[in-house]
C-alpha positions, 0 to 999 in steps of 0.5 A: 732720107731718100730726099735729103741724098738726093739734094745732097746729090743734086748739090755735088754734081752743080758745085762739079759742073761750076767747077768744070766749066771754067776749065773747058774756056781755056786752051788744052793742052798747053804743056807735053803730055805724058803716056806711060804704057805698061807693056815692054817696048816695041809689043803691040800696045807700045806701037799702037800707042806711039801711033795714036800720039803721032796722030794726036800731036798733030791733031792737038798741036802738043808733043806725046811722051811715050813711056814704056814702063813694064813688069811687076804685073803692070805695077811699075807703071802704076806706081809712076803713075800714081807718083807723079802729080795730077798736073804733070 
């Protein structure tokens, strides 16, 4: 039994790695990308967070979208996460 999970293993981390390496050939990113921060605008995460996508817009040649989308126990930004596409 032991056997047949591990072929089954085997088979789901090959069929992952195909997937995968048609991604990693094209250009990323090619749209904005999205950071949303939980904690409340101009608090340390927010700065440090604007900071790094300066950086990383330069490094990557894409604009950062920084969203602070604080309260509820960092439930709001949770749910705007959860509720915009994977693709977005």
């Amino acid at each position: 039994m032991r056997i047949g999970m591990f072929y089954g293993l085997f088979a789901i981390m090959a069929a992952a790695t195909g997937v995968t390496a048609g991604a990693i050939a094209q250009e990323y990113p090619t749209r904005p990308i999205r950071v949303i921060t939980t904690a409340g605008a101009g608090g340390t995460s927010d700065i440090f967070m604007r900071a790094l996508g300066e950086s990383l817009q330069k490094r990557l040649g894409q604009p950062f979208i920084m969203e602070a989308r604080p309260g509820g126990s960092f439930n709001i930004g949770a749910r705007v996460r959860w509720a915009s596409s994977s693709s977005a």
